[in-house]
C-alpha positions in Angstrom: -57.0 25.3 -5.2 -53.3 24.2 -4.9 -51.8 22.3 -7.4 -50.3 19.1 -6.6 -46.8 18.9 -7.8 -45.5 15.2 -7.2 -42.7 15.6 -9.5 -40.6 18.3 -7.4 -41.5 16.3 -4.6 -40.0 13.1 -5.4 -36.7 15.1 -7.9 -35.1 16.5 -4.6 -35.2 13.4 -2.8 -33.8 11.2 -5.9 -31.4 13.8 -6.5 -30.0 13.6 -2.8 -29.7 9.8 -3.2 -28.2 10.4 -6.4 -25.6 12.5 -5.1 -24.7 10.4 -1.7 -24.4 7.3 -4.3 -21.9 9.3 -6.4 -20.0 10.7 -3.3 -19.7 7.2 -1.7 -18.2 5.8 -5.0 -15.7 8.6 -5.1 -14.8 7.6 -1.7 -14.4 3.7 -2.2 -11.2 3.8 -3.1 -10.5 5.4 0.3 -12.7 2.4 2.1 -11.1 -0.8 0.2 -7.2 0.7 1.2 -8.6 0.8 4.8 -7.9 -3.0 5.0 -4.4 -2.1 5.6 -3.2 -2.2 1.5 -1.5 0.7 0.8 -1.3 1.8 -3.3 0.7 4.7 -4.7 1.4 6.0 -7.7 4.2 6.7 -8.9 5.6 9.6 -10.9 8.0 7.9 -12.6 8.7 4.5 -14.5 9.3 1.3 -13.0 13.3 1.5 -13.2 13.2 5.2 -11.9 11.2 4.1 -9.4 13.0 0.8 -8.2 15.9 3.3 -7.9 14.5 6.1 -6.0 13.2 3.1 -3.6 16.2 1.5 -2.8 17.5 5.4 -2.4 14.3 6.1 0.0 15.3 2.5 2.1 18.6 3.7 2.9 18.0 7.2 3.6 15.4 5.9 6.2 18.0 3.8 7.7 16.7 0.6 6.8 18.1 -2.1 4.5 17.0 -4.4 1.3 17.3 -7.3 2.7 15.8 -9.0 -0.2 14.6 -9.2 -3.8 11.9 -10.9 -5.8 11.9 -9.7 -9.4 8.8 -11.2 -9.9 8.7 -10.7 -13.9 12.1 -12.1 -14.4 10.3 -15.3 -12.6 6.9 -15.3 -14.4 8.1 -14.8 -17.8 9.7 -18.5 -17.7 5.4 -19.3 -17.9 5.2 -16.8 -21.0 4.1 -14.0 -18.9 5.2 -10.6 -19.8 5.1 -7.8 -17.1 6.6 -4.3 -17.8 7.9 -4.4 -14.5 6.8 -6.7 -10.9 9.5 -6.8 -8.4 9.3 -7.4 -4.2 11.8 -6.3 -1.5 12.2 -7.2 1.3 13.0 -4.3 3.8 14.0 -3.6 7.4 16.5 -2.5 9.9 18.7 -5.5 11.7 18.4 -3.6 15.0 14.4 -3.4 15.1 14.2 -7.4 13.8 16.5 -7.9 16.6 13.8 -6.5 19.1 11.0 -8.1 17.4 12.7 -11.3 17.7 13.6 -10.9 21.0 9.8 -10.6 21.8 8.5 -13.5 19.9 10.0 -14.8 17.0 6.6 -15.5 15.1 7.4 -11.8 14.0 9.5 -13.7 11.0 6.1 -14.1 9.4 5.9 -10.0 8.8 9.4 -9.1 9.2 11.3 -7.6 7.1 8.5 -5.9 5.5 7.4 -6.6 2.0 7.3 -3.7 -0.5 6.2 -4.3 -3.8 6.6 -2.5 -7.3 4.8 -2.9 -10.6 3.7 -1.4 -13.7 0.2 -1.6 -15.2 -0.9 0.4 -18.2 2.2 2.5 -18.5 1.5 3.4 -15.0 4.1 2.2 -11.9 3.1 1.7 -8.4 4.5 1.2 -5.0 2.5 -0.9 -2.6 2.8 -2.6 0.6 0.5 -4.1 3.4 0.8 -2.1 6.7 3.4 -4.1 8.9 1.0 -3.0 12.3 -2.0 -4.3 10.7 0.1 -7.7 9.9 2.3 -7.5 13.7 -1.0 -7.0 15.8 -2.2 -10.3 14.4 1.0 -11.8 15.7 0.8 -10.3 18.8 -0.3 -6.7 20.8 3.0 -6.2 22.1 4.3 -4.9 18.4 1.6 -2.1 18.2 4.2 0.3 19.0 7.1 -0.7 16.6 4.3 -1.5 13.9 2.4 1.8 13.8 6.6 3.1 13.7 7.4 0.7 10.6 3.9 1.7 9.0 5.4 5.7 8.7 8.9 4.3 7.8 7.2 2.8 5.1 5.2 5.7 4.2 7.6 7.9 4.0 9.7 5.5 1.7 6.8 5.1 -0.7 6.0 8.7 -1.1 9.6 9.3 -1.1 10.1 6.9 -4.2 6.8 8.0 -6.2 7.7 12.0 -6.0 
């Protein structure tokens, strides 16, 4: 007579489920950048950082067009960030095209690349500017997914 062995039975299927649970949570940070946030971390402090950004801009032949040092600004409430500052960043000739084609692109352009510090830890983050253009129109797919691996490049650049 064989003995019935409900246990091993019902341990390999809880143990599958188990795994795909912890493999999907591993992943999620994956899934919630996929709305178009990008986050990375950088390998230096927030002023070393800042720097290597504004370096990255240029090199990539773009411009700051723009600051918002955000902590400067939130500490008149009592707030005290290590670091929180946006710039504002393009390339005159590009914002001329987009213009040209409809000037609602002012609501994306230049793109928006932000800095901050959290824990002792500094980040560079931005939303992609073809996620944000597409919504204006589908004529800027092109020049967005173009601006998304400027912007890429700059990031990692700045974070190394």
């Amino acid at each position: 007579m064989k003995k019935a062995n409900f246990g091993k039975n019902l341990l390999t299927p809880l143990l599958l489920g188990v795994s795909l649970a912890a493999a999907w949570l591993m992943t999620a940070p994956a899934f919630a950048n996929s709305d178009g946030f990008v986050k990375i971390e950088s390998q230096h402090d927030f002023d070393a950082t800042v720097s290597a950004l504004k370096e990255a801009v240029s090199s990539n032949k773009m411009m700051v067009m723009g600051d918002i040092n955000q902590a400067r600004v939130l500490s008149m409430t009592g707030l005290r960030l290590a670091g929180a500052e946006s710039f504002l960043v393009g390339n005159p000739q590009m914002g001329k095209q987009a213009f040209d084609m409809d000037p609602a692109a002012g609501a994306v352009l230049p793109a928006r690349i932000y800095v901050w510090s959290d824990h002792g830890k500094t980040y560079v983050g931005y939303f992609k500017p073809s996620d944000q253009l597409d919504q204006v129109s589908p004529g800027f797919s092109k020049m967005g997914h173009m601006l998304d691996m400027k912007l890429d490049m700059i990031a990692k650049t700045a974070t190394r």
